[in-house]
C-alpha positions in Angstrom: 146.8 110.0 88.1 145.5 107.8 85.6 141.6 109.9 85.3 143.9 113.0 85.4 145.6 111.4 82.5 142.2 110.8 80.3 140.8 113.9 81.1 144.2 115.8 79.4 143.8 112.7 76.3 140.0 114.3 76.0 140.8 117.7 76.1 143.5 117.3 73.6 141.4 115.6 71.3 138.7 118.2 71.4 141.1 121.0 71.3 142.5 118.9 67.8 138.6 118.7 66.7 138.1 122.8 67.5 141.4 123.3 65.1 140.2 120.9 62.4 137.0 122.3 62.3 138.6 126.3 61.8 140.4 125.0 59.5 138.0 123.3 57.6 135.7 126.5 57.4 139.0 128.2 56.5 139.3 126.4 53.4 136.1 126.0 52.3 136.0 130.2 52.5 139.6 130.1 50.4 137.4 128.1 47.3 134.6 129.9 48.0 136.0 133.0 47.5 138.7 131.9 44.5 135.5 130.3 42.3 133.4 133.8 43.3 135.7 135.7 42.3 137.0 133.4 39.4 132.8 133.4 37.9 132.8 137.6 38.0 135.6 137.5 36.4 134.6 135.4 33.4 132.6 137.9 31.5 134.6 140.8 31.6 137.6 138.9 30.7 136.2 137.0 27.8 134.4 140.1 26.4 137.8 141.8 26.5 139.7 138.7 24.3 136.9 138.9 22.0 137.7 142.5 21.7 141.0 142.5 21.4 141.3 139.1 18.8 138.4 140.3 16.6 140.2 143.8 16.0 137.3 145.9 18.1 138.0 148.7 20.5 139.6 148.6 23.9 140.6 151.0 26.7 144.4 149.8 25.6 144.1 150.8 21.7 145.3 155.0 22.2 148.3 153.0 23.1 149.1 150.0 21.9 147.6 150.7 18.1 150.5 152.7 17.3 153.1 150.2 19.0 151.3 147.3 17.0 152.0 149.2 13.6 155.1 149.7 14.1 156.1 146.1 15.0 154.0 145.1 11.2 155.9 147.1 9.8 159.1 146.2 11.0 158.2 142.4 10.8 155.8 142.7 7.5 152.6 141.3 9.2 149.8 142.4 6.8 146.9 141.5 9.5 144.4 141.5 6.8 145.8 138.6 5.1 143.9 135.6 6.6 145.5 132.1 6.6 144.3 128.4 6.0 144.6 125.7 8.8 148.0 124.7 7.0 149.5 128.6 6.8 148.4 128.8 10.5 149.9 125.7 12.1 153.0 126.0 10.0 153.7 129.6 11.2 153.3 128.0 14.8 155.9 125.5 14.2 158.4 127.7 12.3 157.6 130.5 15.2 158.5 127.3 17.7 161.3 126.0 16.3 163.3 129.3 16.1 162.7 129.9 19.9 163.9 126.7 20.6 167.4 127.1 18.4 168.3 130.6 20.0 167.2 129.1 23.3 169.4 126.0 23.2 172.4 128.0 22.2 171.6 130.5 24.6 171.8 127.7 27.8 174.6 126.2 26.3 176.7 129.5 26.1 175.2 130.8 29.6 179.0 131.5 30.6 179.8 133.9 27.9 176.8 135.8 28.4 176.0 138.3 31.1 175.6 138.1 34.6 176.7 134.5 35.4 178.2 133.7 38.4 180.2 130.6 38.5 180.4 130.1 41.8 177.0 129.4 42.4 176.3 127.7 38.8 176.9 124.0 40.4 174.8 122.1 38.0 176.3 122.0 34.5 174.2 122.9 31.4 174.8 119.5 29.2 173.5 119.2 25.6 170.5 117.0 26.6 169.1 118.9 29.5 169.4 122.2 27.7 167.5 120.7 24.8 164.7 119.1 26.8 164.8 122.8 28.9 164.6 124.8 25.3 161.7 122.7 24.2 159.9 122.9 27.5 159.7 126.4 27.7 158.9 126.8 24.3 155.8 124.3 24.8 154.7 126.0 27.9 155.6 123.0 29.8 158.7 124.1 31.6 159.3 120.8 32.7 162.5 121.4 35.1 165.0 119.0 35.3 167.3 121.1 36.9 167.7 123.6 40.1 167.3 126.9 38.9 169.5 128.8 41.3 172.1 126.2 40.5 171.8 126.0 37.0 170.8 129.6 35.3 172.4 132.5 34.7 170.4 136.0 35.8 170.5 136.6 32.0 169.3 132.8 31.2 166.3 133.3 33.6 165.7 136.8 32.0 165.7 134.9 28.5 163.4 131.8 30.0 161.1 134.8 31.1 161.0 136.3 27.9 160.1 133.0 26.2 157.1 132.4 28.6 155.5 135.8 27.0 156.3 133.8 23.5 155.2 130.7 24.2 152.4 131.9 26.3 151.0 134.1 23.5 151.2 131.1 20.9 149.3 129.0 22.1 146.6 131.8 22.9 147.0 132.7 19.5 145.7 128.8 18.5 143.3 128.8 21.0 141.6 131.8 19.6 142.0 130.4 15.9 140.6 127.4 17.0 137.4 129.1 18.0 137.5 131.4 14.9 137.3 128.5 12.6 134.1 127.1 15.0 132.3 130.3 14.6 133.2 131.0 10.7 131.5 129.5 7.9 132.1 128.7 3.6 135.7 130.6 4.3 139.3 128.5 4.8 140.9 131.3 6.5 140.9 131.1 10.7 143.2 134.6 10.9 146.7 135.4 10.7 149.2 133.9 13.6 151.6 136.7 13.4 149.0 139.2 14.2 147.2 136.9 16.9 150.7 136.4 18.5 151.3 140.6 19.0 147.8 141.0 19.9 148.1 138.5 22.8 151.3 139.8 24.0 150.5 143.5 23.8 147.2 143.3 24.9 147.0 140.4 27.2 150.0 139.0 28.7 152.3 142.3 28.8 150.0 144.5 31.0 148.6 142.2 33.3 152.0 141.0 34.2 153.6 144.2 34.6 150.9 144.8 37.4 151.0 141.4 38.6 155.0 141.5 38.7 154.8 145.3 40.7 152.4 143.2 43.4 154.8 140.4 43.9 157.2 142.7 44.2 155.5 144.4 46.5 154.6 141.5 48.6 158.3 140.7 48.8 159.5 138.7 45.8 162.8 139.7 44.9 163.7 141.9 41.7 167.3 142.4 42.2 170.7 141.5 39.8 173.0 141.1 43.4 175.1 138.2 43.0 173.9 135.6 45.7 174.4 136.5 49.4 177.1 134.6 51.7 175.6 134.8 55.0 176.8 132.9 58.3 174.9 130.9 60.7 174.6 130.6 64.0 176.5 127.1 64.0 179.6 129.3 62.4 179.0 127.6 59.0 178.4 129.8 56.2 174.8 129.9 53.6 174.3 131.2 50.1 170.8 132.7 50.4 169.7 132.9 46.1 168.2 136.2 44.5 168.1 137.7 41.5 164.6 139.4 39.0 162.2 136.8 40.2 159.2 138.6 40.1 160.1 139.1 36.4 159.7 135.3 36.0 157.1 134.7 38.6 153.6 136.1 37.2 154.2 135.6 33.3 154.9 131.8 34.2 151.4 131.6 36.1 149.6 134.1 33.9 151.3 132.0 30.7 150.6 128.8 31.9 154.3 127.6 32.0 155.4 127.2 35.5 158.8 126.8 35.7 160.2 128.4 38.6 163.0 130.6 39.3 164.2 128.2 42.0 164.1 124.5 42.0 161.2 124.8 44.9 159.2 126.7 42.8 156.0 128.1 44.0 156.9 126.7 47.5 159.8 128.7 47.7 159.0 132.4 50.1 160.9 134.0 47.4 158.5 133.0 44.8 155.0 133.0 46.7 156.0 134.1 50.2 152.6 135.2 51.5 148.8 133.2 51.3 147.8 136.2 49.5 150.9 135.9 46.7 149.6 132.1 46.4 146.0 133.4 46.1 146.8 136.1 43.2 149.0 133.2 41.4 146.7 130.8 41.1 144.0 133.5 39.8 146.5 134.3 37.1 146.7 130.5 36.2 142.6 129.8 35.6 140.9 133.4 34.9 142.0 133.5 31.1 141.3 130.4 30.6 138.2 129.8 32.1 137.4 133.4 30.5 137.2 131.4 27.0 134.4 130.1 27.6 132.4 133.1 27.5 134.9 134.5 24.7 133.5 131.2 22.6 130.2 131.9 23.2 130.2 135.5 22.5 132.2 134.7 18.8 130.1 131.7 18.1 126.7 133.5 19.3 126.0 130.9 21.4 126.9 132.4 25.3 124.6 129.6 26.9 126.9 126.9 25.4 129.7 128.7 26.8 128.7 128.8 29.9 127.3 125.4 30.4 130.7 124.3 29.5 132.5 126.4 32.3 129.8 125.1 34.8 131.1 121.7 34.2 134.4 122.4 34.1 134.0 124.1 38.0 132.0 121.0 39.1 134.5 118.5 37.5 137.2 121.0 39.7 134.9 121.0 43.2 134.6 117.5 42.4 138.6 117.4 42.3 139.2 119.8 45.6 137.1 117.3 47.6 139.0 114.0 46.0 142.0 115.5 47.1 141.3 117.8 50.6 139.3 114.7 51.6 142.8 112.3 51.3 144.7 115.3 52.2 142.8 115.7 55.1 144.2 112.3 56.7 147.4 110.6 57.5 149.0 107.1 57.2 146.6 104.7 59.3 149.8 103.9 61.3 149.9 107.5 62.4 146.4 108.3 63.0 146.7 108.2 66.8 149.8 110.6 67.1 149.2 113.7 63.9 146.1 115.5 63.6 145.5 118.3 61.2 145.8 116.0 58.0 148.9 115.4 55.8 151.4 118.3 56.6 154.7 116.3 55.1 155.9 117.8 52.0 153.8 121.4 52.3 154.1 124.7 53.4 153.0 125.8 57.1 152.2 128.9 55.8 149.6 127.4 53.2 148.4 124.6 55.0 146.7 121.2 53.8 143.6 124.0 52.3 146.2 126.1 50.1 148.1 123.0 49.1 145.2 121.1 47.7 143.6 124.2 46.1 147.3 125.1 44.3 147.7 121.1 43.6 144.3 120.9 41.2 144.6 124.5 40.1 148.4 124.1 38.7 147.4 120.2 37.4 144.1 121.3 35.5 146.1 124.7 34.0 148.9 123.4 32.5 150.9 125.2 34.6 153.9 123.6 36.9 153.6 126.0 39.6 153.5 123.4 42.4 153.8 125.0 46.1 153.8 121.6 48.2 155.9 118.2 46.9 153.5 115.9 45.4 155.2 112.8 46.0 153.9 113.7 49.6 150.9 113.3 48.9 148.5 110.4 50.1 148.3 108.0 46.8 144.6 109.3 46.1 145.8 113.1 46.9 147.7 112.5 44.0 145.3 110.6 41.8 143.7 113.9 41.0 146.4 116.1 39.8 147.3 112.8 38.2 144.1 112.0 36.6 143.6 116.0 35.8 146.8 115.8 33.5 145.9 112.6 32.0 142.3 114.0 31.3 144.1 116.8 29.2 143.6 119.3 31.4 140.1 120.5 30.2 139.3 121.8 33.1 139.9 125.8 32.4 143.8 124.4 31.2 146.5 126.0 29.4 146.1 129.1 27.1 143.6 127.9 24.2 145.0 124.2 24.8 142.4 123.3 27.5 139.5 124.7 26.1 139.8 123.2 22.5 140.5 119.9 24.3 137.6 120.6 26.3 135.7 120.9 22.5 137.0 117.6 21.4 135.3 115.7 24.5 131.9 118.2 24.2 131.9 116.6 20.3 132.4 113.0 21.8 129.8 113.9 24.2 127.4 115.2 21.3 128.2 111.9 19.3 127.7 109.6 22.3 124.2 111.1 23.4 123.1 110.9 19.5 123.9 107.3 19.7 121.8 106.4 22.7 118.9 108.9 21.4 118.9 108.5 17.7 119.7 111.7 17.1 122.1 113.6 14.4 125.9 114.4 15.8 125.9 118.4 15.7 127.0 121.3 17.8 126.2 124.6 17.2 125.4 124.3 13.5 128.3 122.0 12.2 127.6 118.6 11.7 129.4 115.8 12.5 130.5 113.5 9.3 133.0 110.9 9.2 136.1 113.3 8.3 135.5 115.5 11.4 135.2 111.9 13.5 138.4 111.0 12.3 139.9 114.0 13.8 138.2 113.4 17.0 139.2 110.1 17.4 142.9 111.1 16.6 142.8 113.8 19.0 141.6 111.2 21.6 143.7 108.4 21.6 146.8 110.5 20.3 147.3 111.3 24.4 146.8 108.1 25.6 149.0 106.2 23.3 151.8 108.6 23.6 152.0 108.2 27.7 151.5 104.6 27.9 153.8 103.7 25.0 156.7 106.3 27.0 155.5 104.5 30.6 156.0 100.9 28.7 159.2 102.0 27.4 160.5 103.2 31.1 159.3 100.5 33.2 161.2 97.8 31.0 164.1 99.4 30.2 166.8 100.1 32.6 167.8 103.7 31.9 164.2 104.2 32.5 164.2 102.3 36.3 167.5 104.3 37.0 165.5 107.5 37.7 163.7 105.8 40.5 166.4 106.5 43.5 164.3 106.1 46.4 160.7 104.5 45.4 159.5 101.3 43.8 156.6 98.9 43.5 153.2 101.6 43.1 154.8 104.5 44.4 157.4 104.0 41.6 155.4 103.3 38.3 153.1 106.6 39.5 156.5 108.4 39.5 157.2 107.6 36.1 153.4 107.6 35.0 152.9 111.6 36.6 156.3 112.3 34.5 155.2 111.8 31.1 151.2 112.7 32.0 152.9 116.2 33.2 155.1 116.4 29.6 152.1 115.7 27.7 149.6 117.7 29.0 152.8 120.4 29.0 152.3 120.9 32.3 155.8 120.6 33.9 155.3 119.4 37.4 156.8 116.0 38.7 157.0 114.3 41.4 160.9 114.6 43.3 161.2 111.1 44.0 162.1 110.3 40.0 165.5 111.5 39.1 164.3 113.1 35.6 168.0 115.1 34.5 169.3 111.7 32.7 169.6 111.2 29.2 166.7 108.7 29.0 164.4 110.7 30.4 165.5 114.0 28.9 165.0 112.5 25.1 161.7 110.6 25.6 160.5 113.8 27.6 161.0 115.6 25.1 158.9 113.1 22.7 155.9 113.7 25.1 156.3 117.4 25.0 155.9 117.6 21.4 153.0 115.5 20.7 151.2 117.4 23.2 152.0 120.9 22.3 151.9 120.1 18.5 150.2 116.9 18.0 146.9 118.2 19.3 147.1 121.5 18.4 147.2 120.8 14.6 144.3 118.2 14.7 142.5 121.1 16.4 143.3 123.6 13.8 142.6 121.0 11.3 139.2 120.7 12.4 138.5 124.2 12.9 139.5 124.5 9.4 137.2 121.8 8.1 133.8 123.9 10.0 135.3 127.4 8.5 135.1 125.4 5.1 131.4 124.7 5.7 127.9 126.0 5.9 126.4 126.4 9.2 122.8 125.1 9.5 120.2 125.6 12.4 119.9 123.2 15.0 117.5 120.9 13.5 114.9 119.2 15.8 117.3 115.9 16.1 120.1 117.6 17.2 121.1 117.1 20.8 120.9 120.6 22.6 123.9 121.3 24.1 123.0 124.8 26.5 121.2 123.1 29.3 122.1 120.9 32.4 121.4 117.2 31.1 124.3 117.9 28.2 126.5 119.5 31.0 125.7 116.3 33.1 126.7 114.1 29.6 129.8 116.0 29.4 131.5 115.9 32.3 130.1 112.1 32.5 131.8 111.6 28.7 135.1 113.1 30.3 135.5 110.6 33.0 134.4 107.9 30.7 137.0 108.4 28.3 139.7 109.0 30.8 138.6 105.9 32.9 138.5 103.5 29.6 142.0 105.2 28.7 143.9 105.1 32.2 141.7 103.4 34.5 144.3 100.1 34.3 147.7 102.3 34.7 145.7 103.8 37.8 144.8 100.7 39.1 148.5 99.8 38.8 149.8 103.0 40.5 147.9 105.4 43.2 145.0 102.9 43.5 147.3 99.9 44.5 149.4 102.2 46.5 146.0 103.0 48.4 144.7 99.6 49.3 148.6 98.7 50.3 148.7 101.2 52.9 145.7 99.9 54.2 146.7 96.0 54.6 
């Protein structure tokens, strides 16, 4: 009967308004708890790095002292011997460059090595994809253009997992350099990279990921070296189920800020992150270390209020983020607003949901880590915009090891320059002024990004090796394709969106250009300028100084960040999710 028939339609839709609601107080309690437990962790964690980097006593030392000897010794590190700016960028590059030589001859001789099997090695290894795959691990960006279960060898996933302690450890090595050279003064040496490298593996990366790897493992990832199962379906057809040491691979690529996965689904796979509590953990080991450096920079510099007004804006620019993207999340295509409830479930994980997408979406985009656990080019076009705008912004937001907070540095100097304009006031921060040769480096360091991914976008969108890639999207959709691809490679991030067909030569070379700058470009103008404040004498504040450890310069700073991005991006935006938004909509 027809009121029979509206009193179901009612009951339905209140039933669909119960469920929303649970599930919004679901995933406002996941946040919650992940920035709870993310703040205690802070201080314990940056008081450790400061520890460990500045050669003081830990819980670890009974242990790892010895070890570290022995590896000087064997190497000829002298820890004592402090290096310039130069010394220390040019042991970063040399260190660099030889993991990416042993690594590209490693993928490309995959079948003379152990444990291959070529039956399931589908995907060949050519000479451009294992070069863009050697550099990408070695930047930490782990940008995948390939299926790992159809590409990799157990020993060539073994030697990717190794290289993601290396790479990891490097650029935690410049990160703490960098703040070195912030907190020295009338000195040109920032410490010595070789020792900084073995400190951060022994004491940082090695034993949290042992643990971590022993809970995955626990929780069900696999940690096998059994060639691939054959199993047979219920159709009578036959299925190769992948294994192999994934929880080797698994927390050292979220703990290093890497990413790449094991299999070409990544974090969504369930033998990667098969529980809400594995995808919990993982995105912890993404953000506590760095977020942590904000109190380690405080507590090396003197300064802890500094350091934590800067982590308090980084977590409101991230809540601002999570409520961007659950709010777009949240909602379907107008067309099928009538028919889905529960928000945007295409391209994620039922056992995540929209909450545990979102959260892993701005976590993995602001962390310069490629983790992803739900297909992006799913998303609704301003879902998107945030991991997009995150990457773009240089991930300053907690980011990579050392790479996201000196980035977050460069803008808190842009902020401290653009407040004394408006005030009258003299550009310092924490006792180093600001003179034309340190703006120079600023400047650099800003428009370096920019240039690099809209130059590489140009070049794609006109050319037609760069349109090829696009096999099932154009028009908005398309350009933000391209766009997220070499805003991921910059910001050494790793995570694309599937529609763009990336394993071409094209896009494997200019990739590769993006990778580079990012890794390397930035991290030597920031070494350079730590090495120009080590050179000087600090000064107190002086009464026309801005101060930077209260709420109105956290206010300027997070404003300065989306300035800068918005005067940088804000047209390539427009072109992409924006226009993609308003097209829906018509």
């Amino acid at each position: 009967m027809p009121g029979d028939l509206e009193r179901i339609r009612k009951l339905s839709r209140r039933r669909d308004l119960v469920g929303c609601d649970e599930m919004s107080a679901a995933n406002a309690l996941q946040v919650a708890t992940f920035l709870l437990v993310v703040t205690l962790l802070v201080k314990p964690v940056g008081a450790y790095l400061e520890q460990v980097f500045e050669r003081r006593h830990t819980i670890l030392d009974w242990l790892l002292v010895p070890l570290e000897r022995l590896i000087h010794q064997l190497v000829g590190v002298c820890p004592e011997r402090e290096m310039d700016w130069r010394h220390y960028s040019l042991g970063f590059g040399i260190f660099s460059l030889v993991n990416v030589v042993l690594l590209y001859l490693a993928l490309r001789w995959q079948a003379w090595l152990p444990w291959f099997f070529p039956d399931s090695m589908t995907t060949p290894m050519t000479s451009d994809l294992a070069a863009n795959t050697a550099v990408s691990f070695v930047t930490t960006t782990t940008w995948q253009a390939y299926g790992g279960e159809t590409t990799m060898s157990y020993f060539s996933q073994l030697l990717l997992a190794g290289e993601n302690f290396l790479a990891g450890a490097a650029g935690l090595a410049v990160g703490i350099a960098f703040i070195r050279g912030y907190a020295r003064e009338q000195t040109t040496g920032i410490g010595n990279f070789w020792a900084d490298l073995i400190r951060a593996i022994l004491w940082v990366l090695l034993p949290v990921s042992v643990v971590g790897s022993l809970f995955l493992t626990w929780q069900g990832v696999p940690m096998n070296f059994l060639p691939y199962s054959i199993v047979h379906t219920v159709e009578g057809g036959t299925q190769t189920i992948a294994q192999g040491p994934v929880a080797t691979l698994e927390f050292i690529k979220n703990l290093g800020t890497n990413g790449g996965g094991f299999f070409n689904a990544n974090g969504a796979h369930p033998f990667e992150n098969p529980t809400a509590l594995t995808n919990f953990i993982e995105l912890l080991a993404i953000v506590v270390i760095p977020a942590a450096f904000t109190h380690t920079f405080g507590r090396m510099t003197g300064r802890t209020r500094d350091g934590w007004v800067i982590f308090w804006t980084m977590t409101a620019l991230f809540v601002a983020g999570l409520l961007v993207c659950g709010w777009a999340e949240g909602r379907v295509h107008p067309s099928f607003a009538h028919e889905i409830s529960g928000g945007n479930m295409e391209g994620k994980e039922v056992r995540f949901g929209v909450g545990g997408s979102v959260l892993a979406a701005v976590v993995t985009s602001n962390g310069a880590t490629g983790s992803y656990n739900a297909m992006h080019d799913s998303f609704q076009p301003l879902g998107v915009l945030v991991p997009l705008l995150n990457m773009l912004l240089g991930e300053i937001v907690y980011g990579g090891l050392g790479s996201g907070f000196y980035s977050m540095i460069f803008v808190v100097l842009m902020a401290l320059f653009i407040g004394g304009l408006m005030v009258g006031r003299s550009p310092e921060h924490i006792g180093q002024r600001l003179g034309p040769p340190e703006m120079k480096i600023i400047v650099a360091y800003t428009l370096l990004g920019p240039c690099t991914v809209l130059l590489l976008t140009a070049l794609a969108v006109v050319t037609e090796a760069g349109r090829a890639g696009l096999t099932t999207n154009t028009g908005p959709h398309g350009f933000t394709e391209i766009l997220y691809a070499y805003a991921s490679a910059l910001a050494n991030n790793g995570q694309t969106m599937a529609g763009l067909s990336a394993n071409s030569v094209f896009y494997n070379l200019t990739t590769i250009i993006a990778m580079l700058v990012g890794r390397y470009g930035l991290a030597v103008l920031a070494l350079a300028l730590a090495g120009r404040f080590a050179g000087v004498s600090r000064r107190p504040p002086s009464p026309g100084s801005v101060p930077s450890d209260g709420v109105l310069f956290g206010v300027l700073l997070g404003a300065t960040a989306l300035l800068v991005g918005a005067m940088s991006f804000l047209p390539a935006l427009a072109l992409g999710p924006i226009l993609e938004h308003f097209c829906m909509r018509m």
